[in-house]
N, C-alpha and C positions, 0 to 999 in steps of 0.2 A: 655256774655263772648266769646262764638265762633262768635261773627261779629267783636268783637273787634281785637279778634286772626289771624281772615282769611282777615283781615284789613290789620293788622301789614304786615304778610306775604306777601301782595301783594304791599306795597310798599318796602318791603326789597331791595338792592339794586344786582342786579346777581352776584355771582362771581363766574369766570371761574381757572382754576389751570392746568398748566402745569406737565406732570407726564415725570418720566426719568421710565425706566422699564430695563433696560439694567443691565449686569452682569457681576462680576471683572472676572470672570472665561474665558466667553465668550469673555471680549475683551484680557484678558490676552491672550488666542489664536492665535486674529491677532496680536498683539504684537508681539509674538515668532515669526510667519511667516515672518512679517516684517522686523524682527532684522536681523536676517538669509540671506533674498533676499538684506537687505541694504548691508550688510557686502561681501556677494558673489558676489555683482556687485559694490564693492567701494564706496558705496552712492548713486550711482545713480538712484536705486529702489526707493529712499525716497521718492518725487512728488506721486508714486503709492500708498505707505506706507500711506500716509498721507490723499490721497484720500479715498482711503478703509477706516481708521480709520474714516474717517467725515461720510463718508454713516452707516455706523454701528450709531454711536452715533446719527444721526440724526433720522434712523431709530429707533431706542428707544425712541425715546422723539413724547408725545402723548397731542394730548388737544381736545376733546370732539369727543375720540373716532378715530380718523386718526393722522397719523403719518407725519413728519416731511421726507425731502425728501432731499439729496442734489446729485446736477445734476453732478459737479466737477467732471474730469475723471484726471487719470494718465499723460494722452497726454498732456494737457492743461498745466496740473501743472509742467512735464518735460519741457515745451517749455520757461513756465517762470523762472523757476530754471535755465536752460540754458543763460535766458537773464541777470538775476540775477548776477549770476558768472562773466557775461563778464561785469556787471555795477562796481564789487568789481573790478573785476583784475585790471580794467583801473584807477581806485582810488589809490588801494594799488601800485601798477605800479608808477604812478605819483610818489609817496611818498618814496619809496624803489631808483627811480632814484632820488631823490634829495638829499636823504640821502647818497646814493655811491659818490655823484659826487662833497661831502665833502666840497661844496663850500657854504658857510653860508645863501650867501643871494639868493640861490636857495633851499636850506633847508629850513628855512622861508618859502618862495614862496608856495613849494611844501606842506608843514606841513597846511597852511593857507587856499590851495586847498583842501585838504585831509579833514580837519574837514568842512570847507564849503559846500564840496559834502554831507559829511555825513546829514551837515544841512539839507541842500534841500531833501535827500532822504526819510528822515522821513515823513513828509506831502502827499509827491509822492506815498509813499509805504501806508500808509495806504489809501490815494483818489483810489490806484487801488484794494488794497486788499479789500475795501468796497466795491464797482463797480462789484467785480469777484464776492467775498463772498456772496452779497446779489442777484447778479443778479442767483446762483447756486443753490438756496437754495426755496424753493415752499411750498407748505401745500393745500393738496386738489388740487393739479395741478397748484395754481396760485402762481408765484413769486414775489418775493421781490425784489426791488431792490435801488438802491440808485442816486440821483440826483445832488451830490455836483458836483461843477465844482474845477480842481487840482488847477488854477490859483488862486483862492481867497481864497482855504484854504492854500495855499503857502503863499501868502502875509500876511493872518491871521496868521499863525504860525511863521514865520521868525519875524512880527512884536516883537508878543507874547512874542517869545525868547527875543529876543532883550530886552524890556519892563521888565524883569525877570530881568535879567543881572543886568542891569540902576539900579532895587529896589533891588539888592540885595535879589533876592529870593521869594521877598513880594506880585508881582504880579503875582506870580506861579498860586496859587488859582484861579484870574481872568482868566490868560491863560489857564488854563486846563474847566474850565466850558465854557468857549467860544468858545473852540472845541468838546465840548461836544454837546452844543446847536449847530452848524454846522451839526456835523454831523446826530446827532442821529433827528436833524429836517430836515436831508435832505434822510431818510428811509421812502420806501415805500410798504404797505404790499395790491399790489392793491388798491380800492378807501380808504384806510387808510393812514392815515398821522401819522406821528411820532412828536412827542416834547419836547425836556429839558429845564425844568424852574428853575433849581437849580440858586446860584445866588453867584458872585465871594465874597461878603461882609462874606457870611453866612458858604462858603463854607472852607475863612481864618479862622474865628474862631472856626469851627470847626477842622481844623488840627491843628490849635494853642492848642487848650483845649486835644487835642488829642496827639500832640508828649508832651505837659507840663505833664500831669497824667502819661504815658509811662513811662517817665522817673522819676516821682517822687515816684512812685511806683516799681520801675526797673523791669519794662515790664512787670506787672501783667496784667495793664490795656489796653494793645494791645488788646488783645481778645477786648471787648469792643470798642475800637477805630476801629476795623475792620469793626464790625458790625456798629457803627454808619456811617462809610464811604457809606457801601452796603446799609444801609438803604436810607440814604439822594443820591444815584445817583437812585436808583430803586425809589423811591418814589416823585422824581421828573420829571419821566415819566411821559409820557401821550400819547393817542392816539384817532383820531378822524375819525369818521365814521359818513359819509352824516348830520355831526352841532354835533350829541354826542358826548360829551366824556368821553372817559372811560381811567381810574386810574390803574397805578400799585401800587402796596404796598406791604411792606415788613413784614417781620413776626418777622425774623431772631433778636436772642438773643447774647449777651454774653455769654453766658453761652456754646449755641449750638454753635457760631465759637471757644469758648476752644476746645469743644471735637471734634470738625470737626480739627483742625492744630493741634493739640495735638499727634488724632488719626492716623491722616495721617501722620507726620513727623515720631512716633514709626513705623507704618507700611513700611514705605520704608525704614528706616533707620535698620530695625532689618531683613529685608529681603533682604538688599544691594540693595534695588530697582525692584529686579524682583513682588514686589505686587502693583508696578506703576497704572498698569488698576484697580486695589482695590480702590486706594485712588482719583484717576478721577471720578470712580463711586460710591463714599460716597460727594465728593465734588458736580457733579451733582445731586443728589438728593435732595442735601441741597440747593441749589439755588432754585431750580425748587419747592420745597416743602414749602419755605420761600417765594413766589412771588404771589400775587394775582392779578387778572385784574378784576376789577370791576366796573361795567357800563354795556348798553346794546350792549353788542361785537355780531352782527347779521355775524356771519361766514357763514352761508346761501347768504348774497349777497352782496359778496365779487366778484368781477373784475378784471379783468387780464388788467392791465396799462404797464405795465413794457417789457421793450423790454429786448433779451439775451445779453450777454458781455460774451465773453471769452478768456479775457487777462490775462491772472494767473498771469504776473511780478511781480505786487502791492503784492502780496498775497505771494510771494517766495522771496520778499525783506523785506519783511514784518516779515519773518520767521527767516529770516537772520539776521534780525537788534534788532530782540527778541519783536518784536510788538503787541503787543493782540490787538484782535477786542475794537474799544470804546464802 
């Protein structure tokens, strides 16, 4: 019975688990701080604000004992906030002159520009804000970083769109997992490779079966439909290390995203918001707590490949245009 036991065990397969250790208290802190310096200098603290808040958060989050690091300063992220602003002004600018100048077919014109920039800026904004993000961001001193090129996930995304439009919606699915597999296979964590094999066919029927139940149940079944989202993008991860590979997997319930948006929506909404840092650090835990990596992840020999970038644009158009990391 013990050879059979200490058998089993050693073919078990490893699993590593991400920990958040951080506290609503503690970030509510820099919160206040933050709100204070945004508002006494007009906004223009925010880039620092936002800074601070990533190293904090980063700083709490642990995997086999070291912590997470992000390199991002204030400077970087003002200089792209700065560039930012002057990408909007010269949009809305366009658009505001075609509009005053009440002449139809430069309204048009102007209107056609205006949502067309907008097009392009999405792909733009997140190719740089992955480029910043990943290249700031370390563990154990080595970085991450990301190797898309903007030209072909431009051409991939405007396609995408377009392709969307034509089906009426239908090939939303296939365009979103196709930037998904772009980007998240073009992250690098040193000699580790990144990859999404989610797949557009699987990815329709599952938002099909998900807004159909939503609605037939009038939105009982969200919870549910949430968590099967999270599940099937996390568990179509993958990463490889010198031929292994090693799986992420999800844990994550119905049940637990109820009391996770449940609890979070009462908590800001009976606080007017000031318990914000509460409900980011119930939401991280629950990610981080739901997520497994399993495979032999040798974080021991681990290589620094990745060169630095510190163009914060992508990153502060990114913020602007309400963009999460993919």
């Amino acid at each position: 019975y013990s050879q059979l036991n200490f058998s089993t065990l050693e073919t078990q397969t490893p699993i590593k688990q991400i920990n958040f250790s951080g506290t609503g208290s503690s970030l509510f802190g820099i919160y206040i701080v933050n709100a204070i310096l945004t508002v006494i200098t007009l906004g223009l603290y925010y880039p620092w604000a936002k800074a601070k808040t990533l190293k904090y958060l980063y700083e709490e989050t642990e995997l086999e004992g070291s912590r997470f690091t992000f390199h991002g300063t204030g400077k970087e992220m003002f200089i792209g906030f700065i560039k930012a602003i002057v990408i909007f002004g010269i949009l809305y600018g366009i658009l505001i002159w075609g509009v005053a100048s009440q002449d139809s077919t430069k309204m048009i014109a102007t209107v056609i520009v205006f949502y067309a920039g907008l097009l392009v800026l999405v792909p733009i904004a997140i190719h740089g804000s992955m480029r910043y993000r990943m290249s700031r961001s370390s563990y154990r001193g080595i970085h991450f970083g990301y190797r898309g090129e903007m030209v072909e996930l431009l051409k991939m995304f405007i396609s995408g769109f377009l392709l969307t439009i034509v089906t009426v919606g239908i090939y939303a699915a296939w365009f979103s997992v196709n930037i998904r597999k772009y980007i998240i296979g073009n992250i690098r964590f040193g000699n580790i490779e990144f990859s999404y094999h989610g797949k557009g066919s699987e990815y329709f029927f599952l938002l099909l079966k998900g807004y159909f139940l939503s609605i037939l149940t009038l939105g009982v079944y969200f919870f549910w439909f949430a968590k099967d989202l999270f599940n099937y993008y996390i568990d179509n991860i993958q990463l490889e290390q010198d031929g292994r590979i090693i799986e992420l997997r999800s844990t994550a319930t119905g049940s637990g995203y109820f009391r996770l948006i449940v609890g979070n929506l009462l908590i800001i909404l009976f606080t007017l918001g000031l318990a914000t840092p509460w409900a980011i650090v119930r939401a991280l835990r629950f990610v981080f707590s739901n997520v497994l990596i399993e495979g032999e992840l040798d974080l021991d020999a681990i290589n620094q490949t990745e060169s630095a970038y510190n163009d914060a644009t992508g990153e502060d158009v990114a913020d602007m245009m309400d963009i999460g990391l993919i």
